[in-house]
C-alpha positions in Angstrom: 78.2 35.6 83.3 75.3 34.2 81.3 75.8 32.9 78.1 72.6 35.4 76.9 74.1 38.5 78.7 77.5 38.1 77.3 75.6 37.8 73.9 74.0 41.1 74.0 77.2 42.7 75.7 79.0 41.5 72.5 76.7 42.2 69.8 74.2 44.4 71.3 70.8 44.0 71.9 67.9 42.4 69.6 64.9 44.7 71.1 61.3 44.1 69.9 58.2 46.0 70.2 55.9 44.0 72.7 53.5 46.6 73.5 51.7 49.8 71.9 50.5 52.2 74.9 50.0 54.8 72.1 51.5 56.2 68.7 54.3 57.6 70.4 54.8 55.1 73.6 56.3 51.9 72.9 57.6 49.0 75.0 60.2 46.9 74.1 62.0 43.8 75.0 65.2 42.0 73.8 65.1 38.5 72.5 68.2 37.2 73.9 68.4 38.8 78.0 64.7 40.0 78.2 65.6 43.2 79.0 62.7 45.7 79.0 62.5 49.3 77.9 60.0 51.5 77.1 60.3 55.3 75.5 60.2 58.6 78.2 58.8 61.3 78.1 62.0 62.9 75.6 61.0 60.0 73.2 64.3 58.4 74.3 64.6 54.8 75.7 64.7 53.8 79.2 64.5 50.7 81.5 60.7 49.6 82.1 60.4 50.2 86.4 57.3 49.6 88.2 57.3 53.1 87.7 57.1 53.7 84.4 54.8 50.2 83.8 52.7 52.4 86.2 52.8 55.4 84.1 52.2 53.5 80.7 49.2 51.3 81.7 47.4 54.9 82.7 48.5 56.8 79.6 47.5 53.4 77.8 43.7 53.9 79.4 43.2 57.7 79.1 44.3 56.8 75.4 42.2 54.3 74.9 39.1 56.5 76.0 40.3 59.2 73.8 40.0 57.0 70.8 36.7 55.8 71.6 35.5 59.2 72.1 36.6 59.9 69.0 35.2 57.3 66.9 31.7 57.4 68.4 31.7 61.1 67.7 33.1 60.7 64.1 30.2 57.8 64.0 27.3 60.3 65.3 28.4 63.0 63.0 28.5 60.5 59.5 25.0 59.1 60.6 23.4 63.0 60.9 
């Protein structure tokens, strides 16, 4: 067993917030066994799969746009 494993099956695992894909969608990874996980749909954690890096990188784009669309419309409206 690895000496970073059998640290996080002791003590637990020291998770970090790597990337924002919205307010609500977060993905994480551990210090110690860079194990990934990222919140579901619930808003509980689960392991980071092609899948759900899949799912996260379009909800990350189509939230993106949103927020652009947003501020340029909040921008037109303040200028008028």
């Amino acid at each position: 067993m690895k000496p970073k494993k059998l640290y996080c099956d002791l003590f637990g695992h020291n998770y970090k917030v790597t990337k924002k894909v919205t307010k609500h969608v977060k993905e994480y990874t551990c210090n110690c066994c860079k194990k990934q996980l990222t919140t579901n749909s619930n808003g509980q954690l689960t392991e980071l799969t092609p899948k759900y890096q899949e799912i996260n990188s379009a909800l990350e784009r189509i939230y993106n746009n949103r927020m652009m669309r947003l501020k340029r419309k909040t921008l037109s409206s303040s200028i008028c």
